[in-house]
C-alpha positions, 0 to 999 in steps of 0.5 A: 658688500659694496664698497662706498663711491669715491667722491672726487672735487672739493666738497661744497662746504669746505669752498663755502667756508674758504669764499666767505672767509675770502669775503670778509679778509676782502671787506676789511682791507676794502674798509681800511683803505677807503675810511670814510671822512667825518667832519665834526667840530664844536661850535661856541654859540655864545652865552647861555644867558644872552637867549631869549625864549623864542630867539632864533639865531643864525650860525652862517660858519655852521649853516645851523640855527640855535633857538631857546624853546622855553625858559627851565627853572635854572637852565634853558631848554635849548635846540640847534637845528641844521639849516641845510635843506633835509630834502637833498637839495642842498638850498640854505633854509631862510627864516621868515619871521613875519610869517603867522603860520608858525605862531601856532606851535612857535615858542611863545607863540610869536610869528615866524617860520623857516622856509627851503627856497626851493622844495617851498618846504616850511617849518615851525622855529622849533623845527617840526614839518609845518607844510610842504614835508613831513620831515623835521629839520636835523638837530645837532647835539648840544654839550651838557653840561654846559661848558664855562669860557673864558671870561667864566660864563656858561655858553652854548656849545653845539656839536656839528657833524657831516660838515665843514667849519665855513670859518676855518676854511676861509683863509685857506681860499 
């Protein structure tokens, strides 16, 4: 009869155990210490009825375009579109609006375009790639139902994620 061999050390399991429990302990306090910082804010685009389809409005405290696509039967079907290049550079994009390419697929088929000065990227008002990127502007939520203000009307209110509120920072310059 033999007898069985000793085994000296720690056994590969139980260290496996112990490390990747060490590892997450470490990644939760990691996590709790460094919280990412997320700015939202929502924006008051002004009333529902004063859009007109293919309107295109600029937002400079957002760095966000808000335009009316098409006129729904008791509402209108409307897009908020960033402004800030989705190319990393950062550029704010122009509206151009008597550039003809953009009539092809435009609401109501109306000339313009937005243009990254400088990636030279362009895209249809709507925010779909026209040349120069496959990439479609970044869109931001907008509220439904929507919200009445004060004086009682509907109005347009975007969510604005990732960024800043240009109007609230000015008077802390």
């Amino acid at each position: 009869m033999s007898a069985s061999p000793v085994r000296r050390g720690w056994p590969i399991g139980l260290v496996a155990l112990v490390g990747v429990v060490a590892l997450g302990i470490a990644g939760v306090i990691y996590g709790g210490l460094n919280r990412p910082h997320f700015d939202v804010f929502l924006l008051d685009a002004g009333p529902i009825e004063d859009y007109r389809v293919g309107e295109l409005r600029y937002f400079p405290q957002a760095r966000i375009y808000v335009i009316a696509l098409d006129e729904d039967p008791g509402a209108k079907n409307l897009r908020a579109l960033d402004a800030l290049s989705p190319h990393g550079t950062r550029c704010v994009i122009e509206y151009d609006p008597d550039d003809v390419r953009g009539a092809e697929r435009n609401p109501l088929h109306e000339p313009g375009v937005l243009k990254d000065p400088c990636s030279q990227a362009v895209w249809y008002l709507t925010g779909d790639a026209l040349t120069r990127t496959s990439q479609p502007l970044e869109t931001f939520h907008i509220t439904q139902p929507p919200p009445e203000g004060a004086d009682g009307r509907l109005i347009v209110e975007v969510e604005v994620i990732g960024r800043p509120n240009l109007a609230e920072e000015e008077p802390q310059r």
